[in-house]
C-alpha positions as a printed Julia matrix, in Angstrom:
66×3 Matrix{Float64}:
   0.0     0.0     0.0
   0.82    3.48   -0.78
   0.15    7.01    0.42
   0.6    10.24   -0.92
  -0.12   13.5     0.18
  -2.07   15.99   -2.19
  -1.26   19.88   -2.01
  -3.98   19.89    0.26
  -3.17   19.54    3.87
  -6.12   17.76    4.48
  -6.22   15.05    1.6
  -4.43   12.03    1.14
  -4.51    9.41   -1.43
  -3.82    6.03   -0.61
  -3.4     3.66   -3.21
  -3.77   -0.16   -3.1
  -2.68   -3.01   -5.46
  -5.88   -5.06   -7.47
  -5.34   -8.04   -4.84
  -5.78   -5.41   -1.49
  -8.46   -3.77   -3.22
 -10.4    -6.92   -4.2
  -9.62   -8.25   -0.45
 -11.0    -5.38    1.06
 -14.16   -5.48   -1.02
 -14.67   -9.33    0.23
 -14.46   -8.03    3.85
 -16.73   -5.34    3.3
 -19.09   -7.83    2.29
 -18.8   -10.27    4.86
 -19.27   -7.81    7.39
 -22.52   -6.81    5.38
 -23.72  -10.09    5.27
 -24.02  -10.18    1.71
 -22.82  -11.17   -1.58
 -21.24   -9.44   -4.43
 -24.44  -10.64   -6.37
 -26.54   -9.82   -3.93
 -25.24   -6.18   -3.67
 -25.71   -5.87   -7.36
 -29.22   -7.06   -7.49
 -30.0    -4.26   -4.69
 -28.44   -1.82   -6.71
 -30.63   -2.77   -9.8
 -33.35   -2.47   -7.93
 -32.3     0.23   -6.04
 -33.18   -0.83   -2.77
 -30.34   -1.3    -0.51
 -30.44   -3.46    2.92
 -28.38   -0.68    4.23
 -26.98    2.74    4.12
 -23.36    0.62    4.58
 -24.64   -1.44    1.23
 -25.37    1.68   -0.5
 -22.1     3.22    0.23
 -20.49    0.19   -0.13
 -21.79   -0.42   -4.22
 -21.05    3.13   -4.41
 -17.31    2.24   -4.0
 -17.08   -0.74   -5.69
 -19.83   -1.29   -8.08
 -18.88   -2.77  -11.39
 -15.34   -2.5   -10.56
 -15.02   -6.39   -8.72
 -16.11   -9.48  -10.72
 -16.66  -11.33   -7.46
């Protein structure tokens, strides 16, 4: 993992290889109860179980094939 600060003081960027990334989403998920397929169908139907599932597909929708 990386991390770089922007000219802003208050932003930084932290950047994450495809495996970390694709981890991470699998945890988010597990703690969510739910499966990447499952997200997806909530977002098609755009009912979420969850403000954390909404914010959650908002991050990583379409970006996973999981």
């Amino acid at each position: 993992m990386e991390q770089w600060v922007t000219d802003h003081d208050d932003e930084t960027v932290i950047v994450v290889s495809a495996e970390e990334f694709r981890a991470a989403a699998e945890q988010a998920l597990d703690e969510l109860g739910l499966t990447y397929a499952e997200l997806e169908q909530q977002a098609r139907q755009r009912d979420f179980s969850s403000a954390q599932a909404h914010a959650l597909w908002v991050s990583i929708g379409g970006t996973v094939d999981l």
